[in-house]
C-alpha positions in Angstrom: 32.6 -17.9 43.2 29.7 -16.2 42.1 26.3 -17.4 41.6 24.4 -16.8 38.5 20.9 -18.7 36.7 20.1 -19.8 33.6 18.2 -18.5 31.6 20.1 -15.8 32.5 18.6 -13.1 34.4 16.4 -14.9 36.8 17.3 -13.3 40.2 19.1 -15.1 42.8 17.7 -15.2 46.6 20.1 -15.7 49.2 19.8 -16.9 52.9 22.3 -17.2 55.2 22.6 -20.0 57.8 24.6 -21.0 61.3 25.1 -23.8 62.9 26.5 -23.0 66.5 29.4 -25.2 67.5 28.2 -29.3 68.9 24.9 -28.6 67.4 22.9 -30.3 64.9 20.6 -27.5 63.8 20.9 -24.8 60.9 19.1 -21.9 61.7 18.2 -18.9 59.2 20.4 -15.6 60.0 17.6 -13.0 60.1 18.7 -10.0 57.7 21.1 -11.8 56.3 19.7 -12.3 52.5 22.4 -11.0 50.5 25.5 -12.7 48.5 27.6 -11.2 50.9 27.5 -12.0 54.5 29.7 -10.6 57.2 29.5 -11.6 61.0 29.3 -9.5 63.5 31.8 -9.2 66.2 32.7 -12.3 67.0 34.8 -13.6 70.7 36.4 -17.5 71.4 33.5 -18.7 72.5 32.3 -18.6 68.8 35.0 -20.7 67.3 33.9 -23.6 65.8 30.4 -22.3 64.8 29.6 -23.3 60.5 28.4 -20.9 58.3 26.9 -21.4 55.2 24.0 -20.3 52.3 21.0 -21.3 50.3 20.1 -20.1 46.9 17.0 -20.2 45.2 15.8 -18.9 41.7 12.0 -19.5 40.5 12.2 -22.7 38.3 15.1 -23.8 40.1 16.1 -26.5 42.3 17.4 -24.6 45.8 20.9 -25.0 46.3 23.4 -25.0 49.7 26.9 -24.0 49.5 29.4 -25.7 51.8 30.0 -24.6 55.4 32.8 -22.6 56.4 33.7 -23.1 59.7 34.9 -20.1 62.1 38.1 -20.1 63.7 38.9 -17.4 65.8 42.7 -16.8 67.0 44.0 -15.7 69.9 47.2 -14.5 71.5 50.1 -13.3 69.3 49.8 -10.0 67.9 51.7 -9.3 64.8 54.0 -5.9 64.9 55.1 -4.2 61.4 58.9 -2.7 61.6 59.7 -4.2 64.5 63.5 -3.9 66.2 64.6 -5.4 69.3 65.4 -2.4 70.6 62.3 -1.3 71.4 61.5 -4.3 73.8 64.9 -4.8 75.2 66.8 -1.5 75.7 70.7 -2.0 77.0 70.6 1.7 78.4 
């Protein structure tokens, strides 16, 4: 989805927000004031953790998107043209 303002051409400001995993608490990501946020690397011990953002434009009423909540996966690893030959040779 994208964001945009009416009248048109009012810029957009973004912030970013997380909200660890059991907590109550949003807390500004610092940087992180563009449409686009990516997390850095992330390990289990994140799963669970919300992300979400605020936009404001002057004359406008500030905004939050819904939270997106991390899930991180562990375990199977996917192979591409796999056969089972090459786990279980009969040589």
């Amino acid at each position: 989805m994208v964001a945009t303002s009416t009248p048109s051409g009012q810029s957009i400001n973004y912030q970013w927000q997380k909200k660890d995993y059991g907590t109550n608490s949003w807390i500004n990501i610092v940087g992180a004031t563009s449409s686009v946020y990516t997390t850095p690397a992330t390990t289990q011990g994140d799963g669970g953790d919300e992300f979400r953002v605020g936009l404001t434009s002057t004359g406008a009423t500030p905004i939050l998107s819904n939270a997106a909540t991390l899930t991180i996966n562990i375990g199977a690893t996917t192979v591409d043209n796999f056969t089972p030959d090459q786990i279980f040779d009969d040589n």
